[in-house]
N, C-alpha and C positions, 0 to 999 in steps of 0.2 A: 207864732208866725204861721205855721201849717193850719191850723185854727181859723184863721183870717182869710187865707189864701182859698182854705173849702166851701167860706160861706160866699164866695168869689162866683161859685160855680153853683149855681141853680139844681141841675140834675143831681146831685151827688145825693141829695134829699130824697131820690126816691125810693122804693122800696121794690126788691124783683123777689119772686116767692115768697113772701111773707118776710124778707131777710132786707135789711139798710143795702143799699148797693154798695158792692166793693169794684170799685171798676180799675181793672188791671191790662186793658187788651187798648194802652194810648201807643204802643209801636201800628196797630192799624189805624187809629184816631183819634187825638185827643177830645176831652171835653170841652165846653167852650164856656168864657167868665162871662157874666153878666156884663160884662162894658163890651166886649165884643156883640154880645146879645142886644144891649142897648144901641151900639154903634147904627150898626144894619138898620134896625127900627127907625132910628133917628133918621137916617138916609132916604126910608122910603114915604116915612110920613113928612118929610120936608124938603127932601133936597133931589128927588128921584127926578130923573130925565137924560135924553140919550147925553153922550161925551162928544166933544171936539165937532159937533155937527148944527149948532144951532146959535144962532144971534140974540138967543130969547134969554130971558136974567137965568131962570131954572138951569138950563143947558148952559150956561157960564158958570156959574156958582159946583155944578154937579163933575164941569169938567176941572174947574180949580180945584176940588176935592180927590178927584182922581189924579192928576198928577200929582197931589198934595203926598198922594199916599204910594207912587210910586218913588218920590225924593226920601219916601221913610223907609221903602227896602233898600234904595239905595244907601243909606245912610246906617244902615242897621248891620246890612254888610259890610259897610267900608269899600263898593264897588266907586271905581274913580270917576262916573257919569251914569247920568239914569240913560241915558241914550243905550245906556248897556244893559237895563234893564225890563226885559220884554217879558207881560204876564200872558201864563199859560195856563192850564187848568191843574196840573201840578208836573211831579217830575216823568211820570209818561206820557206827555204829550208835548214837554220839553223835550226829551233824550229822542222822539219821534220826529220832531222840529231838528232837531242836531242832523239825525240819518237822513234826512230828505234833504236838508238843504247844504251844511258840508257833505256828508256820504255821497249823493250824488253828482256833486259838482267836483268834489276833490280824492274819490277813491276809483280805482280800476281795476282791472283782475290783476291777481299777482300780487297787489297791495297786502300787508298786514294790520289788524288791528291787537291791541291787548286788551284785556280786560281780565278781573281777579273771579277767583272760584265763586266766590261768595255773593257773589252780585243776585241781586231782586230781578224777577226776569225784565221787567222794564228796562232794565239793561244791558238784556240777552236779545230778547226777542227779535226787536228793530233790527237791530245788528245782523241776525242769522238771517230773516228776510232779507234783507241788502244784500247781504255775502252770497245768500244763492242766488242773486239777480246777476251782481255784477262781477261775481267769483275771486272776492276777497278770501283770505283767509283770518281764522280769530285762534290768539295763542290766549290762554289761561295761565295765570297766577295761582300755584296751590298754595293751600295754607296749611298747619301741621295742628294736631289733635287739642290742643288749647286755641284754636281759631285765630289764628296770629299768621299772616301775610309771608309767604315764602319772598324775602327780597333779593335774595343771591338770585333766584331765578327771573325774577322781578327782571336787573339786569341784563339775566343772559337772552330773554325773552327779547331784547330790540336787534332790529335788523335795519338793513340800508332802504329793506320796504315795508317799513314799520310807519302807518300815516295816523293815527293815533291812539291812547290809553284812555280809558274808564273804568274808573273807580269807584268803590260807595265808601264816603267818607264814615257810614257806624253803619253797621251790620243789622239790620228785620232782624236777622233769628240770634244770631249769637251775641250780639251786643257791643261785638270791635271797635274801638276806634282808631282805624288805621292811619297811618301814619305819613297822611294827604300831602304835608308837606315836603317832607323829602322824597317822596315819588314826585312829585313834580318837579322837583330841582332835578331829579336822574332824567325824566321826560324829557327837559329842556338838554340837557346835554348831550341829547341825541336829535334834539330840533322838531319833537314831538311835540304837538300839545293836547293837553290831558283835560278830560272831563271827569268832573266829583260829581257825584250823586248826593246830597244833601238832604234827603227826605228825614233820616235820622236824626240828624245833628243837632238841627238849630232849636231844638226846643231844651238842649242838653247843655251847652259847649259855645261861647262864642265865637263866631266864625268872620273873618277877617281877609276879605278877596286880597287884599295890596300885600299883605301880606303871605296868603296862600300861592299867591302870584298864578296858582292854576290858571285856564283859557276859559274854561266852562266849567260853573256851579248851575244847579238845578233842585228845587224845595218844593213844596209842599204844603198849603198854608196848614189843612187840615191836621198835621201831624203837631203841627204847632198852636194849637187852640185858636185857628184862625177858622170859616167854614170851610167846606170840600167844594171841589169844582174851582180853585185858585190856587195857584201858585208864581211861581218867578223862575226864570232865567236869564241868569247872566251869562255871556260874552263875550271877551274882550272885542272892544271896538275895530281892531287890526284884523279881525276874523270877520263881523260880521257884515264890515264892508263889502266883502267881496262875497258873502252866500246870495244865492238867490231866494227870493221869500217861497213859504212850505203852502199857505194857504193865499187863493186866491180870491179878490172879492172889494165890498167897500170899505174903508178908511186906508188901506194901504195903498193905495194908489195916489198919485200924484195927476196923469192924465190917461184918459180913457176915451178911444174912436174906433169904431172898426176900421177896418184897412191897416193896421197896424199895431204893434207890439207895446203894452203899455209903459207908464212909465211911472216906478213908485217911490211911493211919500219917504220921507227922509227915517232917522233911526232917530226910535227901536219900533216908528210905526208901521214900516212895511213886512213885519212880522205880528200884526196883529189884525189881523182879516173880519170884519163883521162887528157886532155889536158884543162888547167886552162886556164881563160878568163883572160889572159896576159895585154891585153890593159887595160882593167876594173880594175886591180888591180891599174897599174901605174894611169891612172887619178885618183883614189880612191885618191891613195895615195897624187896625187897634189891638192885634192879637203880639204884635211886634215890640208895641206901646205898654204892653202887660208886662212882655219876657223883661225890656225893659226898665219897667220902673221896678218887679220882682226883684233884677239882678241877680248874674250870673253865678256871682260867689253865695248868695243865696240856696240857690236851684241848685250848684252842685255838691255842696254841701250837705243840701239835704240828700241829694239821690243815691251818694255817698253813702250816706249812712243806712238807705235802706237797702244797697246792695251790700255792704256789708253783714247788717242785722239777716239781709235773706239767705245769705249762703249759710251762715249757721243754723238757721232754721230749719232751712229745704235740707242741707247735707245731712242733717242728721233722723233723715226720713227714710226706713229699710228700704233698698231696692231702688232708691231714686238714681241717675245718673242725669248731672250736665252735659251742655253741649254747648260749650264756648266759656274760655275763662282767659280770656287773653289778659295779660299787664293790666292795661288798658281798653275799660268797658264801657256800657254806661247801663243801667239797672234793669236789664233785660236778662230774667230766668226762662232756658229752655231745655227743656225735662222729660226725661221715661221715667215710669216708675213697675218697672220688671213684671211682666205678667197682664199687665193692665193696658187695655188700648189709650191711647190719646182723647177720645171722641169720649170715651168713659170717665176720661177724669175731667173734659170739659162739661159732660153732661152733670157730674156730681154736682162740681164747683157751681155751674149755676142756680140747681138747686137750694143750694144757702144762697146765692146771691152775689158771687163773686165770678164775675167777669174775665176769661182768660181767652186766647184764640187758641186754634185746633189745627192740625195740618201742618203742609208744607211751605206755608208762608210765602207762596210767588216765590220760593228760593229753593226749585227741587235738586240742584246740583249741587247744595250746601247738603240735602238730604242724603245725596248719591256717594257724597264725600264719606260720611258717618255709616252706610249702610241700614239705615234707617226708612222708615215711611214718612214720618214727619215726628211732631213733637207738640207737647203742650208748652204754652208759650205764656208768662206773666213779667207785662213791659209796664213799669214804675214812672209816677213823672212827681210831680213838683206838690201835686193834691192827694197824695198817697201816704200812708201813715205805717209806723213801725206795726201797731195792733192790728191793722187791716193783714201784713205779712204773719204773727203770728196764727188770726184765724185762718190764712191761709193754710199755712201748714198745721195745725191740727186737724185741717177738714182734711186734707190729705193722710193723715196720720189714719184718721177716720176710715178713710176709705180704703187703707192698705188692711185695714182690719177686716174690714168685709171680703177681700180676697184670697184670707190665709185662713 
């Protein structure tokens, strides 16, 4: 099946230093299958023209394909209307869209936010610009040295001006998958509602809003063998009634006169301002159609077993140390190996050909936690194979040799 699935994927074929590509760094972006690849293609050599602006057959045909492809996130998620489905270029310009349009309308000084240690700064950043504007405060979620979510504190962290929580439902660096849903049930019983960060998840784990009951999910297609430059947010309907829209301009609008305040287009289109990335949506949407017809139990089955196979591997590499091993993960290895810079063992690993990321992964307060600079990082998906892990860890083994 893993056989099937690689010849899926066009690049996997290529060669980086004289070496077959081992491509390990899909927690920054996956690679993308030939039917995603063909999708796009398909779209511009036949069906290309603006959306929802034209009486001509092309811009019919282009706009029934795009909302064709917004009723398959809907549907992919289990959100309970596309109306609640508004595409964004992924999850930081979603969680941006969140802070402009609730944070502005619905936070004050004095107000409280939560959000966990762990978070991608996409989920910091907005936040702390807001907070010094309008002089909120933001409390933190620690988590404890296997990367696992402090929930006692989780609790004691709400107050009576606690106006909402964000969460990243799987963990950039450490691999978490935190435990989205029962933080949203605590959320609600303090009358909070909670934002997931989903960039991790959905290419992992299926994800089920009616049942997640959260207020706000937020993805990324790129992370999911969709292209970059697209993604989705959802928001419950009961929410985004009452935001006002983040970007201004054409398709959101409804009417437009000087001498007065406009008046905009219905949901989820007065949150999408200008000419939408057409093509980004359609591959989203065939990258959806992949995970899809793959299947879940598929996909975690296999990642399963490469996180298993890799922790024997890597563990038994002198000098190496993890950084994250919660319960519940998903096949994301992040790693010292004593002596050795990070940037050193990315630079090796690419020398044979094997793809891993360097740093602090947009998550320096996960870094700050550990007392660390950052870490080298090997994130697993669905096209990744047991032998690709062991030449991993030999080249490593490799390279501990040259430093001793």
């Amino acid at each position: 099946m893993t056989d099937d699935i690689r010849k899926a994927f066009p690049i996997l074929q290529e060669t980086i230093n004289g070496h077959p590509l081992i491509y390990m760094d899909n927690a920054a972006t996956t690679q993308k299958p030939r039917q995603v690849i063909d999708a796009i293609s398909r779209y511009y050599l036949h069906q290309n023209a603006n959306v929802h602006r034209g009486v001509h057959t092309l811009s019919q045909k282009a706009t029934d394909l795009f909302e064709a492809s917004r009723e398959e996130v809907r549907s992919f998620l289990n959100a309970p209307s596309t109306e609640e489905i508004i595409f964004v270029r992924g999850v930081t310009e979603g969680i941006n869209l969140i802070a402009a349009s609730f944070g502005r309308s619905q936070l004050n000084a004095g107000d409280e936010i939560i959000l966990s240690g762990m978070e991608h700064h996409a989920n910091i950043v907005p936040w702390q610009m807001l907070a010094r504007e309008l002089k909120f405060s933001i409390k933190v979620i620690p988590f404890n040295d296997r990367g696992e979510l402090d929930l006692e504190a989780y609790q004691e962290a709400f107050s009576p001006r606690t106006r909402l929580v964000g969460v990243v439902h799987v963990s950039n660096v450490l691999g978490t998958v935190n435990p989205v849903k029962e933080m949203t049930a605590i959320a609600h019983e303090h009358g909070v509602p909670i934002l997931v960060d989903g960039a991790q998840a959905i290419a992992h784990e299926k994800v089920d809003l009616q049942d997640l009951d959260c207020d706000m999910y937020v993805v990324s297609g790129h992370k999911a063998y969709a292209p970059t430059g697209i993604g989705a947010l959802y928001v419950k309907k009961k929410h985004l009634e009452s935001w006002p829209p983040y970007h201004g301009g054409g398709e959101m609008i409804e009417e437009v006169a000087f001498g007065k305040y406009p008046t905009f287009a219905s949901l989820p289109y007065r949150f999408e301002a200008g000419t939408p990335h057409m093509s980004g949506v359609v591959g989203f949407a065939e990258a959806l159609r992949f995970i899809r017809n793959t299947g879940y139990d598929v996909i975690q089955a296999h990642e399963q077993k490469l996180l298993e196979h890799g922790r024997r591997q890597l563990s038994a590499i002198p000098g190496l140390t993890f950084y994250g091993d919660a319960e519940r993960k998903t096949s994301i290895f992040s790693f010292l190996i004593k002596g050795i810079h990070p940037l050193d063992i990315g630079s090796f690993l690419d020398a044979r050909g094997i793809a891993v990321r360097t740093g602090h992964h947009c998550a320096q307060p996960v870094m700050q936690r550990y007392g660390i600079p950052g870490t080298a990082r090997a994130s697993l998906t669905i096209y990744n194979t047991t032998d690709e892990v062991d030449y991993l860890a030999e080249s490593l083994r490799d390279l501990v040799k040259l430093f001793t």
